[in-house]
C-alpha positions in Angstrom: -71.4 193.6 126.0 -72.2 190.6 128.2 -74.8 188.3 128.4 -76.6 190.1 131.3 -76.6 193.7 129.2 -77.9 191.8 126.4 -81.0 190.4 128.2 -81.8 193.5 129.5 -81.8 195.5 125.9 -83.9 192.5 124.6 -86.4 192.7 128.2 -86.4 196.7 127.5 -87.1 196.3 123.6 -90.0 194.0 124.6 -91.8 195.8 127.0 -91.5 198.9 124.5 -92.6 197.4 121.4 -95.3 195.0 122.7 -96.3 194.9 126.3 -96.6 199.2 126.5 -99.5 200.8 125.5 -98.6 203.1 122.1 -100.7 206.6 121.7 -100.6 205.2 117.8 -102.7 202.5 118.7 -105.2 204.7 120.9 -103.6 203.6 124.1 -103.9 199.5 123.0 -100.8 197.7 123.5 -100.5 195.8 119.9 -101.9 192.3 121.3 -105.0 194.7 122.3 -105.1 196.0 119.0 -104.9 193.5 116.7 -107.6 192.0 119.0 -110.0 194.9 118.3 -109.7 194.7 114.3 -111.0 191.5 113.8 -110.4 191.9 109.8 -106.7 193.2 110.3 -104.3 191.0 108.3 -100.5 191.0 108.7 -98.2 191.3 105.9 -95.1 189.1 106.7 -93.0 191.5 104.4 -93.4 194.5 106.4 -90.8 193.5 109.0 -88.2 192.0 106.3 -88.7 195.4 104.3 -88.8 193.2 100.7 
């Protein structure tokens, strides 16, 4: 896969997991979300699955 491919997965995985708005989050994109629920905390374990 070459370099240009690769960018444009990363650009496409982008837009579709942050910059879109999800139905999940009531329309919000995630940045709009998290911005809504003031007291919503992350858990930095949730994306390394321990």
């Amino acid at each position: 896969m070459s370099a240009i491919h690769l960018e444009k997965i990363q650009s496409w995985r982008r837009h579709y997991n942050v910059s879109r708005p999800h139905m999940a989050l009531n329309h919000l994109t995630p940045r709009q979300y998290r911005a809504s629920e003031p007291n919503l905390t992350s858990n930095p374990n949730f994306m390394t699955g321990t």
